[in-house]
N, C-alpha and C positions, 0 to 999 in steps of 0.2 A: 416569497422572494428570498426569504431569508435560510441556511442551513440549519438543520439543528447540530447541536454541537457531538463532534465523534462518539462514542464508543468511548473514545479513550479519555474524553475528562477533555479535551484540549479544545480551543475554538479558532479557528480560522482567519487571519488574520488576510487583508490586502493594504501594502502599504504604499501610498501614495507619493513621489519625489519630484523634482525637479535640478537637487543638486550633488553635492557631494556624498550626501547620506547620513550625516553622521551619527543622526537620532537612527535611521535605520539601523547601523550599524551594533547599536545597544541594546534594537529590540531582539538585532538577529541573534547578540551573545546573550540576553534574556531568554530566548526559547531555547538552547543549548544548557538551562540549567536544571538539572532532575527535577523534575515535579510543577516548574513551568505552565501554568494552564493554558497555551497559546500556541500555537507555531503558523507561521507564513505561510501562506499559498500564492502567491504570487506579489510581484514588486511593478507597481507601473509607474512609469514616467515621462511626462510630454517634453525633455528636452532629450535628443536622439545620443548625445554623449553625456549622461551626468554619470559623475563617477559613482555614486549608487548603483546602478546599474552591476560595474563591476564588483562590488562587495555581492550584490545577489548572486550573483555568477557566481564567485568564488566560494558561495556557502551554498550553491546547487539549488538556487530557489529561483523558481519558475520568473522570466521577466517579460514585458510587454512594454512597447513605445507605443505611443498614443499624440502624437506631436500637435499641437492646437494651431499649427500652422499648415497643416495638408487639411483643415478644414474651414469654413466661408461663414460659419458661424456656429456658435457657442452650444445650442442644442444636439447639433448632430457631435461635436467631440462630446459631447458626457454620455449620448445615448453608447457609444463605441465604447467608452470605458465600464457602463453599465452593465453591457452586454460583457465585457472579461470577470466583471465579479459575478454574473452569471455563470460562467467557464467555469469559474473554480467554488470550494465549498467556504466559501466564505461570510463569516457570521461580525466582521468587524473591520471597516475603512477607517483607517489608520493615517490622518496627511501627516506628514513628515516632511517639512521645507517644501513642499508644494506649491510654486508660487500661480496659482493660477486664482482667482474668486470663483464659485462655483454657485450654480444656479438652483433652485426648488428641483428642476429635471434630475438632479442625481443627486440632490439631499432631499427629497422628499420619499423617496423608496427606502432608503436608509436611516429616517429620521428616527434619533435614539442609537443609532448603531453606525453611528460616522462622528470622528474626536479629530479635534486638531491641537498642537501644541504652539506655543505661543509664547517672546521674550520679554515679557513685562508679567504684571501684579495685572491681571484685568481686576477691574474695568478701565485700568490707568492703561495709557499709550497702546491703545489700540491702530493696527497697520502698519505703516512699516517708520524704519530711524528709532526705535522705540529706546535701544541705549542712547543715543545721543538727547533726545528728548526725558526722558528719566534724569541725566547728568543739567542739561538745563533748567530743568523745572526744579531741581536743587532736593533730589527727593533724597531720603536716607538710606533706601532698601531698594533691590528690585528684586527679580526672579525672572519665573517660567509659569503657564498657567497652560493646563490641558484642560480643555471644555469641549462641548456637544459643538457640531459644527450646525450653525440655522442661516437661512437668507442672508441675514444683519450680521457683516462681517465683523469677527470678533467677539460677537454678542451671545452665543448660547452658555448655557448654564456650563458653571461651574464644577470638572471634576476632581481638581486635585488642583496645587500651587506648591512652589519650592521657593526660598528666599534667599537672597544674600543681602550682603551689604556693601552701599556704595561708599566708597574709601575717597577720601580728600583728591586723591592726585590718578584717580580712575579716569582713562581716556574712554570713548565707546569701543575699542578694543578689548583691554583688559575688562572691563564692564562685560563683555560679551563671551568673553572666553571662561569667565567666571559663575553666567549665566547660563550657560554650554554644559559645564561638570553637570548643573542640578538638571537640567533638560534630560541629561541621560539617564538620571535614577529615576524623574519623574515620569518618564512615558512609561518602561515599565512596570512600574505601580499601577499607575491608569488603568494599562494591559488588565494586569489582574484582579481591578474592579470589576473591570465593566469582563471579565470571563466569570467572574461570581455572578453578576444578573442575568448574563445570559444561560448560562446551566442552569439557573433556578427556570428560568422563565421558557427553558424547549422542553 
């Protein structure tokens, strides 16, 4: 199923969207930096205008829509996305603002080699409102947490985490915008974990 990784040291990435992109947008100027073990092969998205789309465009990277509403159930959209990480040499799914939950049918081919990022500390405030819920439950820190994507949404092991801290008079805005800066140093880092195991391991 899986590529092994080029020739050139780099691994394959396919990044998963559904909105603006803006994690995308960090991994794209992360594979633009010399020595980068990574780069895109393609960017798919099931909503037909997220503005991700146009940043792939504009960095020349391969895009694909995949809309989960030209389909009558859930197996057949992941077999169709499954089938594009097939298309391309792709050794690493990437969600990025994905907002879709996803089935064993396309995490189970992938298992180990599909990460998702995430706006809280997991195991705290798993799914969604996670700044608003962080600022209620009176917590003093939150962050970003990139983990293995499994069945149990929110639940696979642990890659990497980023923190800040919650400020007195933090709305779930500012909370969010501040949890945003560290999203984008920490996917890729992620990146460049998990392109260390997989060179070791093709």
């Amino acid at each position: 199923m899986h590529a092994k990784a080029p020739p050139s040291g780099k691994i394959g990435l396919a990044v998963l969207i559904s909105g603006r992109g803006s994690n995308l947008q960090s991994i794209i100027d992360a594979c633009r930096i010399d020595g980068f073990p990574a780069e895109i092969k393609v960017v798919i998205s099931n909503i037909p205008d997220a503005y991700g789309l146009v940043r792939a465009q504009n960095a020349d990277i391969p895009t694909r829509i995949v809309s989960h509403k030209d389909y009558t159930n859930k197996t057949d959209f992941e077999q169709k996305i499954l089938g594009i990480l097939d298309e391309f040499s792709v050794d690493l799914v990437c969600l990025a603002g994905f907002m879709r939950i996803i089935s064993p049918v396309l995490i189970t081919p992938w298992e180990g080699r599909i990460i998702n990022i995430h706006p809280s500390l997991l195991p705290k405030h798993k799914g969604l409102h996670t700044h608003e819920r962080a600022i209620e439950a009176g917590d003093t820190t939150s962050g970003c947490t990139i983990h293995y994507v499994t069945p149990g949404v929110d639940e696979g092991e642990i890659i990497l985490q980023r923190s800040v801290p919650i400020l007195p008079d933090d709305t779930p805005d500012t909370l969010a915008a501040r949890v945003l800066e560290q999203e984008h140093i920490a996917y890729p880092d992620a990146i460049r974990r998990m392109a260390a195991q997989i060179s070791k391991s093709a």
